[in-house]
C-alpha positions as CSV (number, residue, x, y, z in Angstrom):
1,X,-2.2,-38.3,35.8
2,X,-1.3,-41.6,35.1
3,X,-5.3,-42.8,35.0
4,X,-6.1,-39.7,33.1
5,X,-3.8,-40.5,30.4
6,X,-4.8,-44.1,29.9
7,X,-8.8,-42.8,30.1
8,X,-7.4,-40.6,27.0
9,X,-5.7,-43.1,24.6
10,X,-8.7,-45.7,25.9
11,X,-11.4,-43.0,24.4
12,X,-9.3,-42.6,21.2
13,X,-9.2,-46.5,20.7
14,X,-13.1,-46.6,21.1
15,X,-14.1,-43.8,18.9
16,X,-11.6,-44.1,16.5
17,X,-10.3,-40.9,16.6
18,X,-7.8,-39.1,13.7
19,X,-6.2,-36.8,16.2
20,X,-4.9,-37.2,20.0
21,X,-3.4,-34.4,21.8
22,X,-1.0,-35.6,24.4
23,X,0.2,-32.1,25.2
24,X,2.0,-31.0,28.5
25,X,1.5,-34.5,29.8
26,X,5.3,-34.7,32.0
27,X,5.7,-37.8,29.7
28,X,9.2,-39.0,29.8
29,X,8.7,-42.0,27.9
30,X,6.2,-42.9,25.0
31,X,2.9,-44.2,26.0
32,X,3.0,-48.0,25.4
33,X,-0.7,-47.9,25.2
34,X,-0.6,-46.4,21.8
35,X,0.6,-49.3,20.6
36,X,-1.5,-52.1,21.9
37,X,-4.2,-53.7,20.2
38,X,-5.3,-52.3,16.6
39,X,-7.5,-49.3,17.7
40,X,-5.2,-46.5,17.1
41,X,-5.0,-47.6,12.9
42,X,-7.5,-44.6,12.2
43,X,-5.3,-42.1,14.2
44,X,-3.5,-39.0,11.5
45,X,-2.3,-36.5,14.0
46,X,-0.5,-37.0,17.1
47,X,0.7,-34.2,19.1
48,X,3.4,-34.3,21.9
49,X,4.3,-31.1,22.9
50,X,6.1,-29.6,25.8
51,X,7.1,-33.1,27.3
52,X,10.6,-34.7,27.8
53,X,10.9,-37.4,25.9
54,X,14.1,-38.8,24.6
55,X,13.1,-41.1,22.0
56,X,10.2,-42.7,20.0
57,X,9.5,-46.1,19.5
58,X,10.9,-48.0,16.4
59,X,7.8,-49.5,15.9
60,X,5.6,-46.5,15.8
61,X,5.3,-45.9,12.0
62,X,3.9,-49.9,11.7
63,X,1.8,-49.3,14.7
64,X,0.1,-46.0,13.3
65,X,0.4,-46.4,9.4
66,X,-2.1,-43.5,8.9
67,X,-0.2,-40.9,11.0
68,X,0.4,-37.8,8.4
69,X,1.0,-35.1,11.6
70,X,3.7,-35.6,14.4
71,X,4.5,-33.2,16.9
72,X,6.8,-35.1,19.7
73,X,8.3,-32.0,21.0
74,X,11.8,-32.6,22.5
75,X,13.3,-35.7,21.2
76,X,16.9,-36.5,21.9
77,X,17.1,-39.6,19.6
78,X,15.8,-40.1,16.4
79,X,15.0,-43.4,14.9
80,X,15.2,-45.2,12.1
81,X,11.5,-45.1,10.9
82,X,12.0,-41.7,9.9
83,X,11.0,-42.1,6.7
84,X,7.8,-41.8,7.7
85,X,5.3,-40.1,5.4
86,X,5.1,-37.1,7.8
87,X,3.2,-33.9,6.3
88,X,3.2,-31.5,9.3
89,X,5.8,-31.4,12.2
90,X,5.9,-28.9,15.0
91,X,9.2,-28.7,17.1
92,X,9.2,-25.2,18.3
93,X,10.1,-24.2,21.8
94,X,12.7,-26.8,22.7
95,X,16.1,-27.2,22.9
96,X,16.8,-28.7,20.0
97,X,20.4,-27.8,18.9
98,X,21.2,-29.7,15.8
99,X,19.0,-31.1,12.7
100,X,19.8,-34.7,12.1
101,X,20.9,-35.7,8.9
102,X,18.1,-38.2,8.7
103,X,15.4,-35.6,8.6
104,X,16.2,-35.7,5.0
105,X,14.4,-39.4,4.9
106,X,10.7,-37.0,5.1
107,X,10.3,-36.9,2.0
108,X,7.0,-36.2,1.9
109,X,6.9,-33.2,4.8
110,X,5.6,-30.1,3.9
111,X,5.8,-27.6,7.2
112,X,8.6,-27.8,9.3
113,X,8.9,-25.5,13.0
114,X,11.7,-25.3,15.0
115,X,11.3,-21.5,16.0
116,X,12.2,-21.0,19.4
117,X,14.9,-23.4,19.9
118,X,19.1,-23.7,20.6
119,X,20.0,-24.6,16.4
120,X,23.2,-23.3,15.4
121,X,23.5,-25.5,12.5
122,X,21.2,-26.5,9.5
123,X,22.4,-29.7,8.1
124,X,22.7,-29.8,4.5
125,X,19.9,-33.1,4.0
126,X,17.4,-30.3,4.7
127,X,17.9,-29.6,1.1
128,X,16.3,-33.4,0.5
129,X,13.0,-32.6,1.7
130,X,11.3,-31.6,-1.7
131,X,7.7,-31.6,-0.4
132,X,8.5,-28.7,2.1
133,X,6.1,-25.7,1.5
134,X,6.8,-24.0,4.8
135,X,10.2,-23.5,6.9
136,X,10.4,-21.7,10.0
137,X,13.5,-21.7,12.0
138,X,12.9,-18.2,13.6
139,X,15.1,-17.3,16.9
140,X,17.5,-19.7,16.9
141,X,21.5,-19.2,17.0
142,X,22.0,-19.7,13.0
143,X,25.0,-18.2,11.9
144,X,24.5,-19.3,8.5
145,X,22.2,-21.1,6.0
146,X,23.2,-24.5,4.2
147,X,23.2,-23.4,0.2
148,X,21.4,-26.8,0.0
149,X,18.4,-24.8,0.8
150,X,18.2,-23.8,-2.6
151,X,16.9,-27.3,-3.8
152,X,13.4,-26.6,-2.2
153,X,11.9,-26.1,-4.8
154,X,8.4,-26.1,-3.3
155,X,9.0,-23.7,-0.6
156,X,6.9,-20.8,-0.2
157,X,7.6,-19.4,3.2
158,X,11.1,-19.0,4.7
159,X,11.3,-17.3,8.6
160,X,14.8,-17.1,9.7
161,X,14.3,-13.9,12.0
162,X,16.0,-13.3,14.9
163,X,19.2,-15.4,14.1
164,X,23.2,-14.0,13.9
165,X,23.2,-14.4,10.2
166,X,25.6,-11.9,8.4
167,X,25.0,-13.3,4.7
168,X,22.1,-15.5,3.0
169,X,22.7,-18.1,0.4
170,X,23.0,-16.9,-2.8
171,X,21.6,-20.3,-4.1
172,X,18.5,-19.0,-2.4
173,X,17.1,-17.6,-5.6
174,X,16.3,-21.2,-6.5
175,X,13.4,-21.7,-4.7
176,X,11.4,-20.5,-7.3
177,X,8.1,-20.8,-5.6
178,X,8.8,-18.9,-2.7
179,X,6.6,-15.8,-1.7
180,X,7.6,-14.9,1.7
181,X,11.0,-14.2,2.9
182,X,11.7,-13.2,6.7
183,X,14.7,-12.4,8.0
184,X,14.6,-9.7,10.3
185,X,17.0,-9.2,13.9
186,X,19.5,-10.6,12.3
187,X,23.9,-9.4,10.9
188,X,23.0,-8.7,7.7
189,X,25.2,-6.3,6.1
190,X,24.1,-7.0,2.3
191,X,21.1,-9.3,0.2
192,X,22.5,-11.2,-2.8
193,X,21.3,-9.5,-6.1
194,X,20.2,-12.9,-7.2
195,X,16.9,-12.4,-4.6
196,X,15.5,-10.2,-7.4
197,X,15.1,-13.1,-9.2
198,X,12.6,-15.1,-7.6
199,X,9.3,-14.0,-9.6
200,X,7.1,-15.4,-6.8
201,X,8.1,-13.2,-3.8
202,X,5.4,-11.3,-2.6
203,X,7.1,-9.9,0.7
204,X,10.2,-9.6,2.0
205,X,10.9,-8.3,5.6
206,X,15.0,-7.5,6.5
207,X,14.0,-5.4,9.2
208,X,16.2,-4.3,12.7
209,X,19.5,-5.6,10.1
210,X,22.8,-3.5,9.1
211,X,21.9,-3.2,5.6
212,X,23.8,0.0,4.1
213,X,22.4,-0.9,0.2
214,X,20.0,-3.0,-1.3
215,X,20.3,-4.5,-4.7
216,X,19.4,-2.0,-7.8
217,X,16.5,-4.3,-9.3
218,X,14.9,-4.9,-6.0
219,X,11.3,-4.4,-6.8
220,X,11.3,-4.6,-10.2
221,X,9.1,-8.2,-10.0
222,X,5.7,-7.3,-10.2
223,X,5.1,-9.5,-7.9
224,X,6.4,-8.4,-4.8
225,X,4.3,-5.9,-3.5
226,X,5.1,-5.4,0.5
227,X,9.4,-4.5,1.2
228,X,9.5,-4.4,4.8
229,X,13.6,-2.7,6.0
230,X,12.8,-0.4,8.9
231,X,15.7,0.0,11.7
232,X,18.4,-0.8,9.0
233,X,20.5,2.5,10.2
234,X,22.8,2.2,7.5
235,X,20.2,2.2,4.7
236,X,19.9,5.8,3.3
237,X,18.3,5.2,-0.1
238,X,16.3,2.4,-1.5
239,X,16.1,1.4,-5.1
240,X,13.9,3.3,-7.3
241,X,11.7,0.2,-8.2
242,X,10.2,0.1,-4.9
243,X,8.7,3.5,-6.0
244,X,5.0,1.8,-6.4
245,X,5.4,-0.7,-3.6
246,X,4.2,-0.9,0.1
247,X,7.6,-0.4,2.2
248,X,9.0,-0.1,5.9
249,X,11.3,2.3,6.3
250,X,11.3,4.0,9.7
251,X,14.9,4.5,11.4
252,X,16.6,3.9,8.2
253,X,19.6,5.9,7.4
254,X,20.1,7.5,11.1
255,X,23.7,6.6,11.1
256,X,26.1,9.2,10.1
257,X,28.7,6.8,8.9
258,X,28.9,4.5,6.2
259,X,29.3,0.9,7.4
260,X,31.9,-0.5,4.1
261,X,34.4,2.5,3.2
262,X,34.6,0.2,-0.1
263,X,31.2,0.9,-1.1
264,X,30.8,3.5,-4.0
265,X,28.4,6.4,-3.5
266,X,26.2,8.4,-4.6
267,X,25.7,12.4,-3.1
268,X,22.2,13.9,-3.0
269,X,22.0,17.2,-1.3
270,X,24.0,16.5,2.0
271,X,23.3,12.7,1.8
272,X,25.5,9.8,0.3
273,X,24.1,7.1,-0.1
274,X,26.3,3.8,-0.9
275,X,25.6,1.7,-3.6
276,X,25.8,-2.4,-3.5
277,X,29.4,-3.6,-3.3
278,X,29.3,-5.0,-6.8
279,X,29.1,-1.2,-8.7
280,X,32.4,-0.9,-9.7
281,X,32.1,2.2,-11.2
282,X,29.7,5.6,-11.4
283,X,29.8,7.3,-14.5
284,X,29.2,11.0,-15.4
285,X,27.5,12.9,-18.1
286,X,31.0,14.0,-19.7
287,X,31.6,10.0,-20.5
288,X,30.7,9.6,-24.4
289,X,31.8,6.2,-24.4
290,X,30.8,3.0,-22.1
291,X,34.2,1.4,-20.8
292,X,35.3,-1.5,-22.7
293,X,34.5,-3.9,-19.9
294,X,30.8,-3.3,-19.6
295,X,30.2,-2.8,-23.6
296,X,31.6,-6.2,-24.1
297,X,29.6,-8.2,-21.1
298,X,26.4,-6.0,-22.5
299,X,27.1,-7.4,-26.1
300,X,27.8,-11.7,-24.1
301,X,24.7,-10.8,-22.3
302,X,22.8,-9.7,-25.6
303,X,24.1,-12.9,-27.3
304,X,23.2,-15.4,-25.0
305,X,20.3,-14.0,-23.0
306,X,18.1,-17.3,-23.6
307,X,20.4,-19.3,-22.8
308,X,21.6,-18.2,-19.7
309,X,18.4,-19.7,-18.5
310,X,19.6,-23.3,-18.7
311,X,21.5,-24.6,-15.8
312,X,24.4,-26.4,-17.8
313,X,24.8,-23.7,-19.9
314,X,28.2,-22.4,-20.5
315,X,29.6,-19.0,-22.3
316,X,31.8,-20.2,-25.4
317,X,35.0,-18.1,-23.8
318,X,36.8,-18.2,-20.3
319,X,35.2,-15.4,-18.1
320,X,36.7,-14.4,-14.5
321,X,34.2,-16.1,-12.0
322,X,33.5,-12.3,-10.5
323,X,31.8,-11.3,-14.4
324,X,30.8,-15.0,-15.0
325,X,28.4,-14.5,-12.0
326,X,27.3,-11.0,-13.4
327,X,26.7,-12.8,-16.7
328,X,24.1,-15.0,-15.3
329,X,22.6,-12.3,-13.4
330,X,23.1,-8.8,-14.0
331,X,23.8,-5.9,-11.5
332,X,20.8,-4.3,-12.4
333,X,18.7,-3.2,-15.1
334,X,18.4,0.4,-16.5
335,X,15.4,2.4,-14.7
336,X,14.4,3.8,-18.1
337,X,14.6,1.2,-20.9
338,X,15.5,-1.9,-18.7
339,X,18.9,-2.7,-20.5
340,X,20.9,-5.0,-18.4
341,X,24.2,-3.2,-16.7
342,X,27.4,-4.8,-15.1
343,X,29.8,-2.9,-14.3
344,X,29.1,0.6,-14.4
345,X,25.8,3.0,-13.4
346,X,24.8,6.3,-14.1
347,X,22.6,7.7,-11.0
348,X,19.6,10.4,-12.1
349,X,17.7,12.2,-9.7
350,X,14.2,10.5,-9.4
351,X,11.6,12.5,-8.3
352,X,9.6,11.4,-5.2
353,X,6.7,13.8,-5.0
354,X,4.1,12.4,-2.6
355,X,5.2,8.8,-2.7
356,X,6.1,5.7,-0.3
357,X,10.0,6.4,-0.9
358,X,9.2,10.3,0.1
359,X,10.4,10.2,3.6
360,X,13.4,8.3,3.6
361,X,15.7,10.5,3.2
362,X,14.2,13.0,5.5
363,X,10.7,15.4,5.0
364,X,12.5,17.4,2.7
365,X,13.8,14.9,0.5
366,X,12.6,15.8,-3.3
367,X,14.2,12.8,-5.0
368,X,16.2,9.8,-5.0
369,X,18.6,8.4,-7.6
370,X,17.8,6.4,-10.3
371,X,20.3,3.9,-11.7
372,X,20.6,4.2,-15.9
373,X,22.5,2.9,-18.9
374,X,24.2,5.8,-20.2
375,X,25.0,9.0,-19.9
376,X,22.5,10.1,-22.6
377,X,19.5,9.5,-20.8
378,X,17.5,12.5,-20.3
379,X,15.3,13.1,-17.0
């Protein structure tokens, strides 16, 4: 093995080679022949998986200043050159346990896998990496996400499947470019309302969870197109802006209780269906009059629509952080003419005919509510 190996790195030297696979080698420590002599400068992608390592050289990033791809597999120690220029690393199927802090030195890394492994926490510097286009942390022990991960700004694809995660960051919505979002086999008994607004997100997959609602403007982004939330048991309605979208939803709403006896719902035939925890109220047709509450946040949200937008924008008056939060981002927005709501919804019976939504309810399922403005909205 041992004349093999050095026959390998000998070859790369000669030919000046861009990648090396060193894969399944039973290395234990790092080849010293990689850094001998000046015939590895060429080399860009060196791959080291499935071997037991427990540390890299300090040398390494001086030794191989062109190396953009690194894939060391198990590493035990990290050192200090890790501000390496890295673009692509591959850690998946380890053991890995815990992040370092100084993976926030990679500035310029741009896919990061460490699916497969023993992670239970996420450290906060992950939020550093600004490059990062794809994260993948799939089937790990993650009971929650760092709200740092909002400061990605970049990142387009986000798997955290098959984790014990019960809530995601609300922060999340800030990663305005991202267009996949997987989270399925995990806890999750809700999705923050503030998911509807990332304008990029083209699928979202919350499958095998213990969702019992999903937030009202769900959908309502053109954008996202595929809504993937099959074996959610507690799920027995979906919002009525997925109406036009390609959805999952086998084995939803098989349960026969309600999973949050706090949750507000709405009855359709012999089906209730709960709506998201913050619907505070449902109103009627024999209400004339919007409550006080919700007419005054409709007439803030009016006012300062534009700039709610900015970051360091604050309302002129003291609001309680519960409608503060509902300021900046609505509970939902009226099926009909689109007029923001906070407070207070009035459900209409949407018809389903012969669409995606038709079967969710069951075969003979006609309609689904609608969430409106007012009372005064006619069918």
């Amino acid at each position: 093995m041992a004349s093999e190996l050095h026959e390998t790195i000998f070859m790369a030297k000669q030919e000046r080679h861009k990648n090396l696979f060193l894969n399944y080698r039973n290395l234990n420590i790092f080849p010293v022949e990689l850094l001998k002599d000046e015939g590895l400068q060429f080399l860009e992608r060196l791959y080291m998986k499935r071997n037991s390592l427990t540390s890299l050289p300090e040398n390494l990033a001086q030794k191989l200043p062109n190396l953009i791809e690194l894939s060391p597999g198990s590493i035990w120690m990290w050192p200090s050159w890790m501000v390496l220029q890295t673009f692509l690393w591959y850690l998946h199927s380890n053991n890995i346990v815990i992040i370092p802090e100084a993976i926030g030195n990679l500035a310029k890394l741009q896919s990061l896998d460490l699916s497969d492994n023993a992670l239970q926490v996420v450290c906060p510097e992950i939020g550093r990496l600004r490059s990062l286009r794809h994260l993948r942390l799939a089937n790990n022990r993650l009971k929650f996400l760092p709200p740092e991960i909002g400061d990605l700004r970049e990142l387009e694809t986000l798997d955290v499947s098959m984790n014990m995660l019960s809530t995601l960051p609300e922060r999340l919505h800030q990663c305005l470019s991202l267009q996949c979002l997987t989270a399925d086999r995990n806890g999750l008994r809700c999705l923050p309302r503030q998911l509807c607004q990332l304008h990029s997100l083209n699928e979202l997959s919350m499958a095998a969870n213990c969702l019992a609602s999903l937030p009202l403007d769900l959908g309502r982004s053109r954008e996202l197109q595929f809504v993937f939330v099959d074996n959610n048991i507690h799920l027995k309605g979906l919002p009525s802006y997925l109406y036009n979208k390609v959805i999952g939803c086998s084995g939803c709403g098989s349960s026969m209780q309600v999973l949050d006896a706090k949750l507000l719902s709405v009855s359709l035939g012999d089906v209730s269906i709960p709506l998201p925890a913050e619907v505070k109220a449902i109103g009627s047709e024999a209400e004339l009059v919007l409550p006080l509450e919700e007419l005054a946040m409709r007439s803030l949200y009016s006012s300062f629509s534009l700039l709610l937008r900015k970051p360091d924008f604050l309302p002129p008056m003291a609001l309680p952080r519960s409608l503060l939060e509902l300021l900046y981002c609505p509970l939902g927005h009226c099926h009909r003419c689109s007029q923001a709501m906070f407070t207070i919804v009035y459900p209409k019976l949407f018809p389903l005919r012969e669409t995606a939504l038709a079967g969710v309810h069951g075969s003979d399922q006609q309609g689904a509510p609608i969430s409106t403005c007012s009372a005064d909205m006619q069918d």
